[in-house]
Wavefront OBJ file of the C-alpha trace (Angstrom):
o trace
v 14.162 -69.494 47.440
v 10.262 -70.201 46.638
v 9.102 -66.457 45.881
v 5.439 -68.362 46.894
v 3.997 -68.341 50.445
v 4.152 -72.088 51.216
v 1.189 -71.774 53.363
v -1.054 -70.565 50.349
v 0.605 -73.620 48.344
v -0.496 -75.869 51.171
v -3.743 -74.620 50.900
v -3.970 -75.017 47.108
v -3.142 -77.953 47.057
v -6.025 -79.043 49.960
v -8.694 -77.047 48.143
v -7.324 -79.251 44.552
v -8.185 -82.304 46.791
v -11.881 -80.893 48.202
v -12.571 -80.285 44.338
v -11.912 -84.282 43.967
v -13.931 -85.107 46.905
v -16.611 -82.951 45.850
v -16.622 -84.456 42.518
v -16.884 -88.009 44.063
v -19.789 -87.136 46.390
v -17.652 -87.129 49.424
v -18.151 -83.905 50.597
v -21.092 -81.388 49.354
v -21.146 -78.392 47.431
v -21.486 -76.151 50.771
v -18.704 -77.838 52.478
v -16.521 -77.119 49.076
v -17.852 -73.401 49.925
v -16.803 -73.452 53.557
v -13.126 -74.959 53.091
v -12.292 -72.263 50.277
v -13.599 -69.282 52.082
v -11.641 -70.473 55.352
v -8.432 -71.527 53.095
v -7.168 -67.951 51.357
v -5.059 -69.496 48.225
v -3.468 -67.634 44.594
v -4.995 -66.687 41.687
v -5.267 -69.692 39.906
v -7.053 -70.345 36.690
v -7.556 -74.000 36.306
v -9.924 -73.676 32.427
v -7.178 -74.572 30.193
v -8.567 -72.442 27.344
v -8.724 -69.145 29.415
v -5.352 -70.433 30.743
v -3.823 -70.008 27.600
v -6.118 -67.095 26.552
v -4.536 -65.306 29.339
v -0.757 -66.762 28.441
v -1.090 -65.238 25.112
v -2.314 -62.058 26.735
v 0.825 -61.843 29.029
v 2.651 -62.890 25.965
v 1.144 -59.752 24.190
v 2.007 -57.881 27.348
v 5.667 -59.043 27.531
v 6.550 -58.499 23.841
v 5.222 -54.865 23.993
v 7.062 -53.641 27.165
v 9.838 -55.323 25.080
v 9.178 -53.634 21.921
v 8.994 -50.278 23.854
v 12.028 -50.485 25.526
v 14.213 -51.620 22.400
v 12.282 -48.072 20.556
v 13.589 -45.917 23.163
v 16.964 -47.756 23.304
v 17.230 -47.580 19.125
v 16.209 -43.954 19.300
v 18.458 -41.607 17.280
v 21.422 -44.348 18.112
v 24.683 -44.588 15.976
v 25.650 -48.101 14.370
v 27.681 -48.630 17.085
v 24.960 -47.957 19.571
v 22.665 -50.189 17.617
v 25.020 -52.803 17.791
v 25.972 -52.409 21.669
v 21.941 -52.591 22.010
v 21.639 -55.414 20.298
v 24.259 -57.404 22.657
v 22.376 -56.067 25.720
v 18.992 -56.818 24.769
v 18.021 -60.456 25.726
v 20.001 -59.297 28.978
v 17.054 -56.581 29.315
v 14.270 -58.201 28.399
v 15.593 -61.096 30.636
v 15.496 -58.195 33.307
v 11.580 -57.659 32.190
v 10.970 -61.173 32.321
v 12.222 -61.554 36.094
v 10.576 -58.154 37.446
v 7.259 -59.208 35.712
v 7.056 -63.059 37.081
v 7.956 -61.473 40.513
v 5.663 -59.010 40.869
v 3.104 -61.056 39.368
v 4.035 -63.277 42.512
v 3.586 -60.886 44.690
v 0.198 -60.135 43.546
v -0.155 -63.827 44.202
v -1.199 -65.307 41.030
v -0.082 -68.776 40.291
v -0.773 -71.304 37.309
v -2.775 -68.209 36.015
v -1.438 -67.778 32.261
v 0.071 -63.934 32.619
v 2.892 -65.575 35.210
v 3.301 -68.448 32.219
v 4.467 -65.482 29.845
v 6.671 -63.852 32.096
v 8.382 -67.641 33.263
v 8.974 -68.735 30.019
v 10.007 -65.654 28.562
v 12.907 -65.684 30.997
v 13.970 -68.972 29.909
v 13.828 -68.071 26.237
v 15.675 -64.626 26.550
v 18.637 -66.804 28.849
v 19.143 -69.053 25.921
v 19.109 -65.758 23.802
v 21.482 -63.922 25.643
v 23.952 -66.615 25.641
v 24.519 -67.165 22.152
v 24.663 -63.635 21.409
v 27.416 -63.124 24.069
v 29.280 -66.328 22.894
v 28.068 -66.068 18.888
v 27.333 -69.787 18.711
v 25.298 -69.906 15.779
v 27.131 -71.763 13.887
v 28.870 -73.463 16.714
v 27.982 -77.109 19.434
v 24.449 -76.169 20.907
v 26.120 -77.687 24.206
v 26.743 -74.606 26.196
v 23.174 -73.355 25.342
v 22.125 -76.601 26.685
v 23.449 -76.144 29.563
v 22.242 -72.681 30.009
v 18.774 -73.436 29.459
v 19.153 -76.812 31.842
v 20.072 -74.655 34.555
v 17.817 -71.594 33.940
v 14.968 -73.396 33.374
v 15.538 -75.480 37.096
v 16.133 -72.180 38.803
v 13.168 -71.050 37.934
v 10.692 -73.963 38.776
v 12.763 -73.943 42.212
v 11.870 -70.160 42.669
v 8.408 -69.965 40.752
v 6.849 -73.735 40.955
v 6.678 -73.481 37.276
v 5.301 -76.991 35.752
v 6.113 -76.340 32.628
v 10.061 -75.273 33.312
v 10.497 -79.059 34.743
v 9.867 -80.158 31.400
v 11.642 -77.753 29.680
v 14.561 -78.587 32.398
v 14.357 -82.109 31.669
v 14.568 -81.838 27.494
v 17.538 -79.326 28.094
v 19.074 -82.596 30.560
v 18.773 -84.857 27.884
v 20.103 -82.404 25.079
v 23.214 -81.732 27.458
v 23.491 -85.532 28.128
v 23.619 -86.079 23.839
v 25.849 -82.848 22.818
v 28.152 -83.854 25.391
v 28.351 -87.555 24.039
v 28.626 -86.096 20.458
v 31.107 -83.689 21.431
v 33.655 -87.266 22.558
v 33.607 -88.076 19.191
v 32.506 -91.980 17.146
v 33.053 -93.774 20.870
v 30.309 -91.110 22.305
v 28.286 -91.756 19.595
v 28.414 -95.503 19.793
v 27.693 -95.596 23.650
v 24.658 -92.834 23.281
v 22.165 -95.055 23.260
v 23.209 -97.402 26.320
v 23.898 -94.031 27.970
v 20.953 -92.535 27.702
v 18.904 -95.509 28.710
v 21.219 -95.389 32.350
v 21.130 -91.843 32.662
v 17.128 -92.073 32.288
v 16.587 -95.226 34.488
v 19.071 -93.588 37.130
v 17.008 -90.164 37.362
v 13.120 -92.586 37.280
v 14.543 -94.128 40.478
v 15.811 -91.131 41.975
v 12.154 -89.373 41.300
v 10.827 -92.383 42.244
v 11.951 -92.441 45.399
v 11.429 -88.548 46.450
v 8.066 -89.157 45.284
v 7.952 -91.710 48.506
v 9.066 -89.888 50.766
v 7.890 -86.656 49.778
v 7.195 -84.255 52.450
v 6.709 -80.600 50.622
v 3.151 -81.513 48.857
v 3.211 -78.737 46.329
v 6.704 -80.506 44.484
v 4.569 -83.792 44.112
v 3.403 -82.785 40.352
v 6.943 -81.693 38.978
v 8.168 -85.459 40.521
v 5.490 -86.919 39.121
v 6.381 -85.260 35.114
v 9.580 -86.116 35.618
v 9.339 -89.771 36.522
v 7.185 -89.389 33.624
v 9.518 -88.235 31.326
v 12.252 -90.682 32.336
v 9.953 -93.947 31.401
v 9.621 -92.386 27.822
v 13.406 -91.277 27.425
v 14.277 -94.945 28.582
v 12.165 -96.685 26.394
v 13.174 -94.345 23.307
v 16.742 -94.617 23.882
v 17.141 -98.278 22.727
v 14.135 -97.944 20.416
v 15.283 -100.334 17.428
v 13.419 -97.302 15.166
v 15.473 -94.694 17.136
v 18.577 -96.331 17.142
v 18.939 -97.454 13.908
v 18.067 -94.009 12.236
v 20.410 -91.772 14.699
v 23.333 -94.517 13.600
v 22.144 -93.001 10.221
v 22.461 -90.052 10.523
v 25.495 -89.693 13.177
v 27.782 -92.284 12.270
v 26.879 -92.505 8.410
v 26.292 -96.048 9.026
v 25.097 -97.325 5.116
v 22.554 -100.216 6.496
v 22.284 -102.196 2.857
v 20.031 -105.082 2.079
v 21.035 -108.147 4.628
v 22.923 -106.219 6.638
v 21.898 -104.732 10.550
v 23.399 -102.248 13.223
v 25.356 -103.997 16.002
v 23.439 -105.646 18.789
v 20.581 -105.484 16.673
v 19.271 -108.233 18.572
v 19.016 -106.502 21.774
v 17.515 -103.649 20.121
v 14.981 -106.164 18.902
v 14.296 -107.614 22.581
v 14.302 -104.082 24.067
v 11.786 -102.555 21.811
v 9.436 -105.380 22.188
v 9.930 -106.565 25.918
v 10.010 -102.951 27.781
v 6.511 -101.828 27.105
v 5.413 -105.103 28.081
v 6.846 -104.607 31.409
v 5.594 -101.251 31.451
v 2.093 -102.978 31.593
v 2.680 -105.476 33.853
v 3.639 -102.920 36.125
v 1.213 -100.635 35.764
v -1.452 -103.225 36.482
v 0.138 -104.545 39.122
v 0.723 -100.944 41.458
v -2.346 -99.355 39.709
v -0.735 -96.306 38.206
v -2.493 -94.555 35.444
v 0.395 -93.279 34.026
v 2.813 -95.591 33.377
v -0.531 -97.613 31.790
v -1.477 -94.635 29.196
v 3.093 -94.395 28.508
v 2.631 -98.341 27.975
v -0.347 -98.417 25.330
v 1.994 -95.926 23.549
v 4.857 -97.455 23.450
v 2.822 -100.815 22.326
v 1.401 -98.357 19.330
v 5.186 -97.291 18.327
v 6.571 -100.717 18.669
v 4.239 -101.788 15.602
v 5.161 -98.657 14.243
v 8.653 -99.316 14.513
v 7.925 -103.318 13.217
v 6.097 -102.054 10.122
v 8.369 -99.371 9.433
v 10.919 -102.369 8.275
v 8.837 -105.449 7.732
v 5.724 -104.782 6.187
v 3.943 -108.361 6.275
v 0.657 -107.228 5.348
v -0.943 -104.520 3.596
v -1.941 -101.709 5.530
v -5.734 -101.695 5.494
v -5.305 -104.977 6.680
v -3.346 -104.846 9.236
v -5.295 -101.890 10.661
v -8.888 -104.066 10.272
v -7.113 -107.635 11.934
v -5.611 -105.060 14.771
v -8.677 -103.455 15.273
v -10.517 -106.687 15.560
v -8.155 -107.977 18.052
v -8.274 -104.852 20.293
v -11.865 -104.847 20.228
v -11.604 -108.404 21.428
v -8.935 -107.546 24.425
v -11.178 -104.721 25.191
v -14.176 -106.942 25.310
v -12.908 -109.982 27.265
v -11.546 -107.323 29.911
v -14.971 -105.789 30.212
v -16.701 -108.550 30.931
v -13.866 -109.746 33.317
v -13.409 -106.876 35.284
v -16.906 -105.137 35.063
v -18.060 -106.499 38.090
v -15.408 -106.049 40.237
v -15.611 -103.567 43.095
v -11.965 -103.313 44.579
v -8.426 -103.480 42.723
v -8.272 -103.458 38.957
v -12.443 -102.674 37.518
v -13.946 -101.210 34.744
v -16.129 -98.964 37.319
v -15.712 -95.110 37.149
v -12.772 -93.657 39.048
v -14.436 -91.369 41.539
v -11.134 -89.519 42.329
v -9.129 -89.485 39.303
v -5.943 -88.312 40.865
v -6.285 -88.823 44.498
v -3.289 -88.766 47.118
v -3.420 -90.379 50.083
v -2.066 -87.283 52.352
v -4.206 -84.600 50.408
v -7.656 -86.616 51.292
v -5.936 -87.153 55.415
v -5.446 -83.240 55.376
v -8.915 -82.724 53.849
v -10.197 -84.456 56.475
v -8.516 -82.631 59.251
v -9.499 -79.896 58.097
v -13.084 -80.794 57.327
v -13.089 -81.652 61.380
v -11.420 -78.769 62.258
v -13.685 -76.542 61.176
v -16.973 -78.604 61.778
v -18.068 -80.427 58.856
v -20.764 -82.696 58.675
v -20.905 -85.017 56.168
v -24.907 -85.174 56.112
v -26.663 -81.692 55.271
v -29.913 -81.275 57.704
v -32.398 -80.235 55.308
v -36.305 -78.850 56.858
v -39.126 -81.076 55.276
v -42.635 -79.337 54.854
v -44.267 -82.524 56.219
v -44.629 -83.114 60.279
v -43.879 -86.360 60.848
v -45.028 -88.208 65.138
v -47.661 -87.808 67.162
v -50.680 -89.995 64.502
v -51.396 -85.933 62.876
v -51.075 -87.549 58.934
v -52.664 -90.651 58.511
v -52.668 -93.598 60.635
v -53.043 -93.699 64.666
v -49.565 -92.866 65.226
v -48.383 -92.353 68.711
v -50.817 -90.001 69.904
v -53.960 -91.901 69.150
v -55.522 -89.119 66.929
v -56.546 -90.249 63.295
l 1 2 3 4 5 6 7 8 9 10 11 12 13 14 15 16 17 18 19 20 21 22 23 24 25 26 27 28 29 30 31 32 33 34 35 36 37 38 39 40 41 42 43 44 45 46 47 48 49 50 51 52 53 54 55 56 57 58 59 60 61 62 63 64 65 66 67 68 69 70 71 72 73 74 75 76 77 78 79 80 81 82 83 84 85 86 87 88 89 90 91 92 93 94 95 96 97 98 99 100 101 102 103 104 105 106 107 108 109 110 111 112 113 114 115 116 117 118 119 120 121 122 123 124 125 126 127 128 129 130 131 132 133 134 135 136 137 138 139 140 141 142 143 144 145 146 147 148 149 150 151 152 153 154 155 156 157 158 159 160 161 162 163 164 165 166 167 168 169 170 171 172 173 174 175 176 177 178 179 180 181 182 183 184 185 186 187 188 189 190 191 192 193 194 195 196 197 198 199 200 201 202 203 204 205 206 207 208 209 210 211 212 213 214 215 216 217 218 219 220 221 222 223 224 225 226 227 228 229 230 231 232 233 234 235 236 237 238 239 240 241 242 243 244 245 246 247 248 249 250 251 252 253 254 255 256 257 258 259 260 261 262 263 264 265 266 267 268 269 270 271 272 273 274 275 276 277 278 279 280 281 282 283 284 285 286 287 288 289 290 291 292 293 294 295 296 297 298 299 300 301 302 303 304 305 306 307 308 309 310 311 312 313 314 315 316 317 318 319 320 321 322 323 324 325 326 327 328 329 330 331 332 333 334 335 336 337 338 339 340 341 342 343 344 345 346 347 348 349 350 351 352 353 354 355 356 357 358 359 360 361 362 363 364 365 366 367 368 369 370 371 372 373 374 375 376 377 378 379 380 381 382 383 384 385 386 387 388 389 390 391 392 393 394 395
């Protein structure tokens, strides 16, 4: 179902690497030369700014092929005609959408910013289509939910689309809480314990295709997606989070003296999870979970200070600064010198994958890389013709 040839994905994704490797001093600038000209790959645009200076290009693009079509359509039409248009026409600009992001695959661009348009445009004109059909305005954003949930997975499976995981796994999680809303106060109540199983179910299951992984170019969407599971499972029993949805969806009145049930777990969980988030992040080295820890650290004092505000809040900012400065300090100094495991030296591969560099490699070989570059010196070196006797006895 991948509209992509796999082979230029496999050869993205080994050209991503000899960018790393190049970066680290690994390989040399000529070698990078040698490996793309030998390794034919999309049309990728990998500057973030001309990335999105191209997305709102195809945007541009999209909304006036769009904007043409619904002029000729509107054309000397009846109210009746108008209206029938107006039922059709998410379903044709859906029709755009598809047509443009495939022939835009064809032409083999990829990650480029015009295919972006096109991608997400067909997401946006599913949801769109649906509630016209159904007239849900007013009505449970479920269904739509569920439309965009599976819309938005259909097209990363067909398109590799990064950006439509995420979008796929927001819709999950909306489906997930309409659905619980939709049971009534016993949905409600549960929501929070459900959401916190539903999220650590789907980190696991990511977790483990990320193991044994064996289609490189899916290794990014597992990896956002494990990502967005250790967020959604620490928000879903966030004392904060939990407390103000009981608010707002059960009219729970919280007065003076008074707490939401198994407030005490609420307590433990808000504090103890991003603590294990850190533990384990130092412990298997992975830079993500680390940089999802230190932010869930920052919204549990959020979350502490949003209720119980000990101090004022200059200084509570100045004593927190000073004690970060000092945990950044002692860690410095105790891990500055360190050359393996956990060191304060310079990542020289910042995201580096152990069967990217091996197929580097093979490739490297295959093709006859050397890692040292013979360069010609201007100065003749043997036979005593500098300075000195040298081997030929002349001085």
């Amino acid at each position: 179902m991948i509209v992509h040839d796999k082979n230029l994905l496999n050869n993205l994704a080994l050209i991503e690497e000899a960018d790393s490797l190049e970066s680290a001093g690994f390989i040399s600038k000529e070698q990078k030369k040698i490996i793309k000209k030998e390794l034919p790959s999309f049309k990728v645009q990998n500057n973030i700014l001309v990335r999105l200076g191209f997305f709102l290009l195809g945007s541009f693009l999209y909304s006036s092929i769009c904007g043409t079509v619904s002029m000729i359509g509107l054309i000397g039409s009846t109210s009746f005609s108008e209206r029938f248009f107006f039922s059709i026409s998410c379903f044709i600009f859906l029709g755009i959408g598809i047509a443009g992001a495939e022939m835009l695959a064809k032409n083999k661009y990829y990650r480029h910013g015009l295919d972006d348009a096109f991608i997400l445009g067909i997401i946006l004109n599913a949801g769109g289509a649906y509630m016209i059909t159904t007239e849900s305005y007013n009505d449970t954003p479920l269904g739509l939910a569920i439309v965009v949930a599976v819309t938005s997975f259909l097209v990363y499976y067909r398109y590799l689309h990064l950006m439509s995981i995420l979008v796929f796994c927001l819709a999950s999680t909306a489906v997930l809480f309409f659905g619980l809303y939709e049971i009534g106060d016993i949905g409600k109540t549960i929501m929070p314990f459900a959401v916190m199983l539903f999220s650590g179910g789907f980190y696991f299951f990511t977790k483990k295709k990320i193991k044994n992984l064996t289609e490189i170019y899916h290794y990014n969407a597992f990896v956002l997606a494990n990502s967005f599971c250790l967020v959604l499972f620490y928000l879903s029993c966030n004392y904060l989070v939990v407390r103000e949805l009981s608010a707002e969806l059960l009219s729970v009145d919280i007065k003076p003296g008074q707490d939401i049930p198994f407030a005490y777990f609420f307590y433990a969980f808000t504090c103890i999870v991003p603590v294990l988030y850190l533990v384990q992040a130092i412990r298997t080295k992975d830079r993500i979970m680390l940089w999802i820890s230190f932010g869930a650290i920052a919204f549990t004092v959020f979350t502490i200070r949003f209720y119980y505000s000990v101090l004022p809040a200059e200084a509570a900012l100045t004593i927190g600064g000073l004690v970060m400065f000092g945990i950044a300090y002692v860690s410095i100094q105790k891990l500055k010198n360190k050359e393996s495991g956990l060191t304060f030296k310079p990542d020289r591969i910042h995201h580096s994958n152990t069967f990217l560099n091996a197929e580097t490699l093979i490739v490297a070989s295959t093709l006859g890389l050397k890692p040292e570059i013979k360069t010609n010196s201007p100065m003749e070196f043997g036979d005593g013709g500098f300075s000195g006797g040298g081997s030929g006895g002349s001085y």
